[in-house]
C-alpha positions in Angstrom: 153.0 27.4 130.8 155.5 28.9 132.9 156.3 33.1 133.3 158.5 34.1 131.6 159.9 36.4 134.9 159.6 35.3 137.9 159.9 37.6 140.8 160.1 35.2 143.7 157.7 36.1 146.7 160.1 37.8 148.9 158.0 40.9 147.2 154.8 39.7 148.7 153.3 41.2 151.6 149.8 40.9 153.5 148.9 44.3 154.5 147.2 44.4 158.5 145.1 47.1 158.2 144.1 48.5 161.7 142.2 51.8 162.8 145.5 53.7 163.2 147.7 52.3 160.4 148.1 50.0 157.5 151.3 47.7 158.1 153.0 45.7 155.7 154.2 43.2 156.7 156.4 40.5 154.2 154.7 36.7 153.8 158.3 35.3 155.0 158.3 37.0 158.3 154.5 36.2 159.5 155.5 36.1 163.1 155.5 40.0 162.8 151.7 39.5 162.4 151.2 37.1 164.7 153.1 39.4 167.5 151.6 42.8 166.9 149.7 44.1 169.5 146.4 44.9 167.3 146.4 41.2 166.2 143.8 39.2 167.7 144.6 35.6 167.4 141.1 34.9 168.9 139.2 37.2 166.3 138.6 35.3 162.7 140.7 36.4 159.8 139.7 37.7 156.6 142.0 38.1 153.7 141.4 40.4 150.7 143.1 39.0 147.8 143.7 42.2 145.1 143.9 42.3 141.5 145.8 43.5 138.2 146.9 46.9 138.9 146.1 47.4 142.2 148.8 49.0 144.6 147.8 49.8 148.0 151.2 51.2 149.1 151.1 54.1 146.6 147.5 55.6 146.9 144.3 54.7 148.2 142.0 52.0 147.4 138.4 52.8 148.1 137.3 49.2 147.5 139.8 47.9 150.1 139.0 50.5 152.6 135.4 50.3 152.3 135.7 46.5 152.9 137.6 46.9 156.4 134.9 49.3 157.3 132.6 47.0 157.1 134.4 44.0 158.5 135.5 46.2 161.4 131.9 46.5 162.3 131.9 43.2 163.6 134.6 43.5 166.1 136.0 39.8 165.5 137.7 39.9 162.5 141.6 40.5 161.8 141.6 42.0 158.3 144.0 41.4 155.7 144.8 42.4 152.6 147.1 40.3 149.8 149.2 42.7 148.0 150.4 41.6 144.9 151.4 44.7 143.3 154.9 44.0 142.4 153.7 41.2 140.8 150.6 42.3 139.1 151.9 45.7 137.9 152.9 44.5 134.2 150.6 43.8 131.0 147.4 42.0 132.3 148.6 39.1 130.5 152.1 38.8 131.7 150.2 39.3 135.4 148.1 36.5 134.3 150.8 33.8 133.8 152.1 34.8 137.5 148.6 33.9 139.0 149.5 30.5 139.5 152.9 31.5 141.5 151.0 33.8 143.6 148.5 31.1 144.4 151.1 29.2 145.5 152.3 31.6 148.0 148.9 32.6 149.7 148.7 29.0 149.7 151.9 28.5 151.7 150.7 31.4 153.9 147.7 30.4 154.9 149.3 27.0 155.7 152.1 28.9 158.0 148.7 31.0 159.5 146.7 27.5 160.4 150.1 26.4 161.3 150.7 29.6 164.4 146.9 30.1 164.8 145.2 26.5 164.5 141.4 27.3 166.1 141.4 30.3 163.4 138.7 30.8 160.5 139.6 32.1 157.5 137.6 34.4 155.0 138.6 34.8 151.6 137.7 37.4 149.3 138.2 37.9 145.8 136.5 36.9 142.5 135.7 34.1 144.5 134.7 33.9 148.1 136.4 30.6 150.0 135.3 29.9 153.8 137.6 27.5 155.6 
């Protein structure tokens, strides 16, 4: 079954969160990731892929930041975080029906990632965890 709105994902941004800032950056312009100066292309990524409801733009998310903290530890990992709030900010199941469009699109990310950054490992986290 198909949405019945689609927003297209020119409204879906990773967010690169760093010690001094949080920058969002859109999924069709991923060279601006690539190219900023606190991004690592050595250091593994991890991606934190967010739920229904969750907008990291408009007010804090303790989950998220407590997350970074403790990937920061480790010093080799570029952390990311999925923000599918303009896409997810509607009736839970309205957001569900765009799930599979939005899988589509980190999909096509990651692909473009592997694509500038081949040697990188990738960390997935969600309701699921995915390693690849």
């Amino acid at each position: 079954m198909r949405p019945y709105n689609t927003l297209g994902t020119n409204k879906l941004n990773f967010i690169f969160m760093t010690k001094t800032q949080n920058l969002s950056i859109p999924l069709n312009n991923l060279k601006q990731l690539i190219n900023h100066p606190e991004f690592v292309q050595e250091k593994k990524i991890t991606i934190l892929v967010t739920g229904w409801l969750t907008n990291l733009r408009l007010y804090a998310n303790p989950g998220a930041d407590i997350l970074y903290k403790a990937y920061s530890t480790r010093e080799d990992i570029n952390f990311i975080v999925f923000d599918t709030w303009d896409y997810l900010d509607t009736l839970y199941s309205w957001a569900a029906f765009r799930t599979a469009e939005l899988g589509i699109a980190l999909g096509n990310a990651l692909i473009t990632l592997k694509n500038y950054l081949p040697k990188s490992e990738f960390h997935l986290l969600g309701k699921k965890e995915i390693i690849f």
